[in-house]
N, C-alpha and C positions, 0 to 999 in steps of 0.2 A: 510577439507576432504570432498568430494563430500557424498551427500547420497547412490547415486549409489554404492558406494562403501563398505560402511560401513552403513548399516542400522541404527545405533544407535546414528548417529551424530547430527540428529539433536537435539535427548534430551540433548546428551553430551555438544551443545553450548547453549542451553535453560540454564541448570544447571550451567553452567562456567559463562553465563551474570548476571545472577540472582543472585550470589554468589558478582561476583565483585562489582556486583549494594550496595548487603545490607550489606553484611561483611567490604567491602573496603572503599565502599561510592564514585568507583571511575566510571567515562565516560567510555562509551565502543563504538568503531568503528569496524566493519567487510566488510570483500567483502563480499557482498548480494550475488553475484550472483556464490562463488565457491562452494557452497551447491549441485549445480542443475548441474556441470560440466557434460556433457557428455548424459545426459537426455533430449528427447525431450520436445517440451512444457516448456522452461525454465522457461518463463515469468510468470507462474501459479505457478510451486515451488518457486519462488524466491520471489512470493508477500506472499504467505502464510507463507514463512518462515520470512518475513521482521517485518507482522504481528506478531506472534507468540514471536521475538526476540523485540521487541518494548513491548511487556505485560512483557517479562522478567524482561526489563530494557536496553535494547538497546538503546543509546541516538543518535550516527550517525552510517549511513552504507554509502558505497561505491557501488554504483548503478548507471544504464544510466537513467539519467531524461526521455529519448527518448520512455520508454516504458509506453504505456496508464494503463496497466493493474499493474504496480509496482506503478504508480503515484497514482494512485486510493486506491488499497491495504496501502500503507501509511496515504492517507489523512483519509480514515477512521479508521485507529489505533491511529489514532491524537485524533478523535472524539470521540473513543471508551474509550480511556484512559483519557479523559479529557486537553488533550493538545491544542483543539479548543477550547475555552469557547465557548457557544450557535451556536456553529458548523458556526460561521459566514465564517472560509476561505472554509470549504465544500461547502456552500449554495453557494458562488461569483462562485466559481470551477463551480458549476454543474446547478444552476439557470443563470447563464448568455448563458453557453451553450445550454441551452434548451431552451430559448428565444429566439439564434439567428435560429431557428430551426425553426420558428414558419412561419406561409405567412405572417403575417402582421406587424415581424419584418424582413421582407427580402423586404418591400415596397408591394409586392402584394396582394392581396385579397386572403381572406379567404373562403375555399368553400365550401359552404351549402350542405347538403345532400337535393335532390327533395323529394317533400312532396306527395303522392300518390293519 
């Protein structure tokens, strides 16, 4: 049920995974993204809600890889939860891409600020 629609859903899926997590002991799969139906800005509901249902006990969701900001939102509830040991697939994730960012791994020079 979208939030849009029903204000109180998202506690209502918090409570229903967290239930099946400790009570049942069983896996839980959701579409991530029918929370957010009909709401702009999907990609910001859908990652906080992904968050949020991962601290539950969320084990998989149904989600587009394609979104930077749901890919992000996951890897760090990996790392928040303990699911990264020493956050080593964060640091690959986000230290390789900030190195290719850099001039002198793109082959270019690096450029000094002039000195007064």
């Amino acid at each position: 049920m979208p939030i849009g629609a029903i204000n109180s859903t998202g506690q209502q899926v918090m409570h229903l995974v967290r239930r099946l997590r400790n009570e049942l002991k069983v896996n839980t799969t959701c579409g991530a993204s029918n929370v957010s139906f009909g709401l702009p800005n999907r990609n910001g509901i859908n990652s906080a809600f992904l968050t949020m249902a991962i601290a539950a006990g969320l084990t998989s969701a149904i989600t587009s890889p394609l979104h930077a900001e749901v890919i992000q939102a996951v890897r760090a509830a990996d790392v928040m939860m303990g699911h990264d040991p020493d956050c080593t697939r964060w640091i690959r994730a986000y230290r390789e891409q900030s190195a290719e960012a850099t001039p002198s791994a793109r082959g270019g020079r690096a450029r000094r600020r002039r000195q007064v």
